[in-house]
C-alpha positions as a Markdown table, in Angstrom:
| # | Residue | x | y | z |
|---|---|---|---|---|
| 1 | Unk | 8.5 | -10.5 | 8.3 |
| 2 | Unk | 9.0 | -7.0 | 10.4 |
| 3 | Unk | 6.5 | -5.5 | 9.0 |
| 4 | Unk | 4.1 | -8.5 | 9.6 |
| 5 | Unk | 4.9 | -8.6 | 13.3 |
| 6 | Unk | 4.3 | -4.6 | 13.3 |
| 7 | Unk | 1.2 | -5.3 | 11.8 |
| 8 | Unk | 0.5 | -7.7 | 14.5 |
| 9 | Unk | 1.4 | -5.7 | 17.6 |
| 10 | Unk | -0.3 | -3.0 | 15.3 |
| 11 | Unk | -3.9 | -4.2 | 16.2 |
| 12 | Unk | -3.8 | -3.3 | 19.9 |
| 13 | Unk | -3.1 | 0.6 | 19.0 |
| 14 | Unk | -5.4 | 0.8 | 15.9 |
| 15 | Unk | -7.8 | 2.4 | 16.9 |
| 16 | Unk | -6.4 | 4.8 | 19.7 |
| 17 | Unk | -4.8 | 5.8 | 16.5 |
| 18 | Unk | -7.5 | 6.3 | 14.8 |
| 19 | Unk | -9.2 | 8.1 | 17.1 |
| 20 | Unk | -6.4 | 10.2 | 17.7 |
| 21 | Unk | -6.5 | 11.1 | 14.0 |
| 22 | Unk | -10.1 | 11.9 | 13.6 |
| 23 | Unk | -9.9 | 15.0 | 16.8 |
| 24 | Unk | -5.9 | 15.7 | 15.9 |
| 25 | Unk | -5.9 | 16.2 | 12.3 |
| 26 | Unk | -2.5 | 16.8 | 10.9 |
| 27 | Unk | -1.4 | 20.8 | 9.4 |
| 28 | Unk | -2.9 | 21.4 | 6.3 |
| 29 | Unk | 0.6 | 21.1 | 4.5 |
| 30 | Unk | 1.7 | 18.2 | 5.7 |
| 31 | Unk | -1.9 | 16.4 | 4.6 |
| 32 | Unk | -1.6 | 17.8 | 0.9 |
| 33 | Unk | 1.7 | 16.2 | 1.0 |
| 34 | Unk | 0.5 | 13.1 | 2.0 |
| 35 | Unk | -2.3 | 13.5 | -0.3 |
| 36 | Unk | -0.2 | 14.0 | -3.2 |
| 37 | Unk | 1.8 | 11.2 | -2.6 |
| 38 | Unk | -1.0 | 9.1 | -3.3 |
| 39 | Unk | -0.4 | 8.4 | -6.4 |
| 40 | Unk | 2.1 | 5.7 | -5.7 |
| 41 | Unk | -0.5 | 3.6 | -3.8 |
| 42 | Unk | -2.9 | 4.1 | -6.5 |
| 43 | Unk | -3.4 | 1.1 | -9.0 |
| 44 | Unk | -3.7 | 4.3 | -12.1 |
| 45 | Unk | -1.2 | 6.5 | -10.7 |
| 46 | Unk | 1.2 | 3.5 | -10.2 |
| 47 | Unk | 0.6 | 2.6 | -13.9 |
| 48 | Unk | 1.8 | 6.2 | -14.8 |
| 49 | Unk | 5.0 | 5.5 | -12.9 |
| 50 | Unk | 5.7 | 2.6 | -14.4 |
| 51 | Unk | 5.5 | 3.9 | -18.1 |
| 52 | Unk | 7.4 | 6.9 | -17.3 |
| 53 | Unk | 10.1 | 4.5 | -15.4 |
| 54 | Unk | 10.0 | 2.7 | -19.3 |
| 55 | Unk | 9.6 | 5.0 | -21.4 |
| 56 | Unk | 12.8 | 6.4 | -19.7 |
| 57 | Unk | 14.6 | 3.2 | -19.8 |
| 58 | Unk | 13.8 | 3.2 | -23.3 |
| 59 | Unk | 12.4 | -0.1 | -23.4 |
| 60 | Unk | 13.0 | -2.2 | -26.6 |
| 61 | Unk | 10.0 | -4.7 | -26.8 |
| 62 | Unk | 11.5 | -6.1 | -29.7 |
| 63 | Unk | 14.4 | -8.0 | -27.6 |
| 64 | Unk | 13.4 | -10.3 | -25.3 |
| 65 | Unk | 15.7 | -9.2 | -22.0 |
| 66 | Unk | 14.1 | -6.1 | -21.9 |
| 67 | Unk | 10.6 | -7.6 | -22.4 |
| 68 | Unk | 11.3 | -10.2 | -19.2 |
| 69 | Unk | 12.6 | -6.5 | -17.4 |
| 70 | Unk | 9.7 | -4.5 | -18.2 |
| 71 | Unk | 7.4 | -7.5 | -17.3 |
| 72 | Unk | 9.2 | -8.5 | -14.0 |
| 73 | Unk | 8.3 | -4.8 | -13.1 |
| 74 | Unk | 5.2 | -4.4 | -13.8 |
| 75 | Unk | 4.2 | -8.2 | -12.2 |
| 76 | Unk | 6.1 | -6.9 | -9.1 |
| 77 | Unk | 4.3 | -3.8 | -8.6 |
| 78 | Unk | 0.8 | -5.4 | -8.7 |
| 79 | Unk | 0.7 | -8.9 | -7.7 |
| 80 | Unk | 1.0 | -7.9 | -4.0 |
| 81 | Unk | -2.4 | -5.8 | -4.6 |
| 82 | Unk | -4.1 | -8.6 | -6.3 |
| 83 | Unk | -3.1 | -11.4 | -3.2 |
| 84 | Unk | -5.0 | -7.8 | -1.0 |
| 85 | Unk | -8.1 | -7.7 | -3.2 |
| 86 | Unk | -8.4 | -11.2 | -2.5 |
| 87 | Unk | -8.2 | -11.1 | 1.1 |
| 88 | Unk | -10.3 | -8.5 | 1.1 |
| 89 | Unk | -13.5 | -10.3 | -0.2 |
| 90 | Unk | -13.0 | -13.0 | 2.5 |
| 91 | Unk | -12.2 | -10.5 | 5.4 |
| 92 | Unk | -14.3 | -8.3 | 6.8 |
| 93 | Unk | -12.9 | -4.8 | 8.5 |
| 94 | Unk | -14.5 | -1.5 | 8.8 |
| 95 | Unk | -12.7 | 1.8 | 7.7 |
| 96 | Unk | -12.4 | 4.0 | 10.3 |
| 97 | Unk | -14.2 | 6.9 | 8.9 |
| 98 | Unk | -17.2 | 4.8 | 9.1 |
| 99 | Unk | -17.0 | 3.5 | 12.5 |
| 100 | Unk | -18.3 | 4.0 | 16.0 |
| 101 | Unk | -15.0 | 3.4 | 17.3 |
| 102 | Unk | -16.1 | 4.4 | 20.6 |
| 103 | Unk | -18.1 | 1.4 | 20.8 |
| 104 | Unk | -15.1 | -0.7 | 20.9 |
| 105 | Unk | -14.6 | -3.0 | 23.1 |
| 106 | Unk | -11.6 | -4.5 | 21.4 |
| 107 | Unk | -9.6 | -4.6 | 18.2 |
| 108 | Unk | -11.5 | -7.8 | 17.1 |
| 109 | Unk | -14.8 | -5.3 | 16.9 |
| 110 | Unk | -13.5 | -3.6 | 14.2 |
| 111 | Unk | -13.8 | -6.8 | 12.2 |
| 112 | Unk | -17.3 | -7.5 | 10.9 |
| 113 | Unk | -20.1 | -5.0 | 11.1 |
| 114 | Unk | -20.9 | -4.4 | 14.1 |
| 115 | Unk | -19.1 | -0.5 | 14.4 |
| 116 | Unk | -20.6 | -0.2 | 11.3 |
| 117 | Unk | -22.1 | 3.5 | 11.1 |
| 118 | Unk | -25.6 | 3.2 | 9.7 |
| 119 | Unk | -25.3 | 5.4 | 7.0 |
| 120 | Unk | -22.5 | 3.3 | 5.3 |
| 121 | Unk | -23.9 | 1.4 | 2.6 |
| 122 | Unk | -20.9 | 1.0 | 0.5 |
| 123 | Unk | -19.8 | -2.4 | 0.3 |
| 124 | Unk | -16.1 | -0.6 | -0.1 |
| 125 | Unk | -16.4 | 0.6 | 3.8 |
| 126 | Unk | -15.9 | -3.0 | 5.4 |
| 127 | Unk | -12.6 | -3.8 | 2.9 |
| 128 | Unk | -10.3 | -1.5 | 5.0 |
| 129 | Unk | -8.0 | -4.8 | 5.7 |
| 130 | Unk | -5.5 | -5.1 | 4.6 |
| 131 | Unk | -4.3 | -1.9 | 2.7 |
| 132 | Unk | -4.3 | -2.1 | -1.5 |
| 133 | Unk | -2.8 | 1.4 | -1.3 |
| 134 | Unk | 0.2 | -0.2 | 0.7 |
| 135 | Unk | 0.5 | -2.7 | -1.3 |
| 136 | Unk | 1.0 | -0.6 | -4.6 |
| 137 | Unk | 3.1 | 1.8 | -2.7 |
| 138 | Unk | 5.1 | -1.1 | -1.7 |
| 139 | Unk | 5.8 | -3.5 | -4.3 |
| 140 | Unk | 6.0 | -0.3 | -6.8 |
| 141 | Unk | 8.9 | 0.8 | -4.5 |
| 142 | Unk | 10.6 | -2.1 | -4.4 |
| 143 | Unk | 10.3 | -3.0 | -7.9 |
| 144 | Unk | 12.1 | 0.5 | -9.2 |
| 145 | Unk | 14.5 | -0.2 | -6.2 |
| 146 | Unk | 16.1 | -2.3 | -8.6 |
| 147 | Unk | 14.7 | -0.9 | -11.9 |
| 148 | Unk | 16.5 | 2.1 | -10.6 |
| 149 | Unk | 19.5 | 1.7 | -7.6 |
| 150 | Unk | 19.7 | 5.3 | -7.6 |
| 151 | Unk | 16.5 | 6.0 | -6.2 |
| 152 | Unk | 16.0 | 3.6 | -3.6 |
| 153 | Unk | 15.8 | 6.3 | -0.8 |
| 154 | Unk | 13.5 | 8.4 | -2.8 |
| 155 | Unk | 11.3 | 4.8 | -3.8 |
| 156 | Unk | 11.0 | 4.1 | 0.2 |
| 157 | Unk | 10.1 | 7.2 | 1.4 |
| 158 | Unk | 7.2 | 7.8 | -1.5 |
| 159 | Unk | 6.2 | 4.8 | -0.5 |
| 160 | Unk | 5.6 | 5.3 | 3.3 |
| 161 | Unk | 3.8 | 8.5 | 3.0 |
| 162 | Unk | 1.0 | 6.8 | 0.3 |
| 163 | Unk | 1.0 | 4.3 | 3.2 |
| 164 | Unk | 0.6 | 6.7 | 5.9 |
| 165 | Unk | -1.4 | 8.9 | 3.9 |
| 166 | Unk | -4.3 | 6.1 | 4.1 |
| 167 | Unk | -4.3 | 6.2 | 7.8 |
| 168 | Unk | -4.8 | 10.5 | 7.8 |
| 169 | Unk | -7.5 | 9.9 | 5.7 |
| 170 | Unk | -9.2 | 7.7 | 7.9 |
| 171 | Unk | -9.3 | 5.2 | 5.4 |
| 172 | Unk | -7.2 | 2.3 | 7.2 |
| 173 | Unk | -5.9 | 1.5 | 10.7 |
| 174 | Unk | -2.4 | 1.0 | 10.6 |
| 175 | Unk | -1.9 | -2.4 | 10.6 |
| 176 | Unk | -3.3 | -2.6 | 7.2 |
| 177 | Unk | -1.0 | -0.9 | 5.9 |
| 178 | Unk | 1.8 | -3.0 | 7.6 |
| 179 | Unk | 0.3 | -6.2 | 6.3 |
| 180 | Unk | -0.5 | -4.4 | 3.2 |
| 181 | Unk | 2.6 | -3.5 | 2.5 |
| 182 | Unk | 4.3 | -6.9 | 3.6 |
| 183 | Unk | 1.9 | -8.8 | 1.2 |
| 184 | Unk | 3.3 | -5.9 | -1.8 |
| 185 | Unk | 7.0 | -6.0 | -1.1 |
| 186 | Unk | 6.4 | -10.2 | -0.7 |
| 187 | Unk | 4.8 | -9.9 | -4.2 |
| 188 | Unk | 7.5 | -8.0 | -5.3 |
| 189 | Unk | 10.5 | -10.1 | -4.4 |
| 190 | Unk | 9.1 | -13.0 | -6.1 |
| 191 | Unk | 9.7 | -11.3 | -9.6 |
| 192 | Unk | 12.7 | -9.2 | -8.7 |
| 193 | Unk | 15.8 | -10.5 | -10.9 |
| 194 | Unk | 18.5 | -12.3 | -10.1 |
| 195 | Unk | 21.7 | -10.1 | -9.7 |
| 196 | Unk | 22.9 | -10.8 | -13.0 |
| 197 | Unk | 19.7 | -10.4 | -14.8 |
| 198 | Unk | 19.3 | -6.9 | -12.7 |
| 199 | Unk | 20.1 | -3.6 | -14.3 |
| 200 | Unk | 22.1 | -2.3 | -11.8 |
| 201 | Unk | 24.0 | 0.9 | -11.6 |
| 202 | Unk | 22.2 | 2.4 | -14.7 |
């Protein structure tokens, strides 16, 4: 719910944000950082995660608790990005890379096409809402949270700089990635298990 009211109160800086990011780019270091970090947002690199994460658990598929385990995971780490594909064929938002944000004459503009450069054929360009990176990054962070206890702080902070790694790249405003990532840790918790089905401590 905090991060859906951040998202919210989000809207009215988007795009002094992203305007301050397309003239201020970030060091060089810290963007390769943030671009490496990808790879939790991203539906394939969060796959990879997740077999290492069992194949170092040492899943047994032949009993059916660690089936329901390895399942819960893997449900939890994607069903927030399938609610965010979903949205994103009903909801119309240009990326900022291609649009004439100084056109603007309010958040709601970026909705539609009318900042729409003219070059941008893509259908991709007008999905920037809300984030399906953020939503990886997210419910694959909160899933291992309990898949793994021990790496909760490392899980979180992955997850933020996929996140924030979208908005560097032009590629969302930041309340998609707030909403984004509320819809992925919401898909999340609804397959995380119950304390005494949970793994904990291992």
């Amino acid at each position: 719910m905090l991060l859906v009211c951040v998202g919210l109160l989000a809207f009215t800086i988007d795009v002094p944000i992203a305007l301050l990011t397309s003239t201020h780019p970030l060091p060089k270091e810290i963007s390769n950082i943030l671009r490496l970090s990808e790879i939790g947002g991203h539906g394939t690199g969060a796959a990879m995660i997740l077999i290492a994460a069992l194949a170092i658990k040492q899943i047994n598929w032949r009993k059916k608790r660690d089936r329901l385990i390895a399942c819960q995971l893997i449900a939890g780490s994607y069903l927030g990005a399938l609610i965010v594909d979903l949205l994103k064929l009903t909801i119309n938002r240009v990326r900022p890379h291609s649009a004439l944000l100084n056109l603007r004459t309010s958040f709601l503009d970026t909705f539609g096409q009318e900042l729409l450069k003219p070059d941008s054929v893509s259908r991709s360009v007008l999905m920037s809402f809300p984030s399906g990176h953020a939503a990886v990054a997210a419910g694959l962070a909160v899933s291992l949270c309990w898949f793994y206890p021990r790496g909760r702080s490392v899980f979180i902070v992955l997850a933020i700089l996929a996140s924030f790694q979208r908005i560097n790249s032009l590629s969302h405003f930041l309340s998609d990635i707030c909403i984004g990532a509320a819809i992925g840790i919401a898909g999340a918790l609804v397959f995380a298990p119950t304390p005494n089905h949970a793994d904990r401590g291992q």
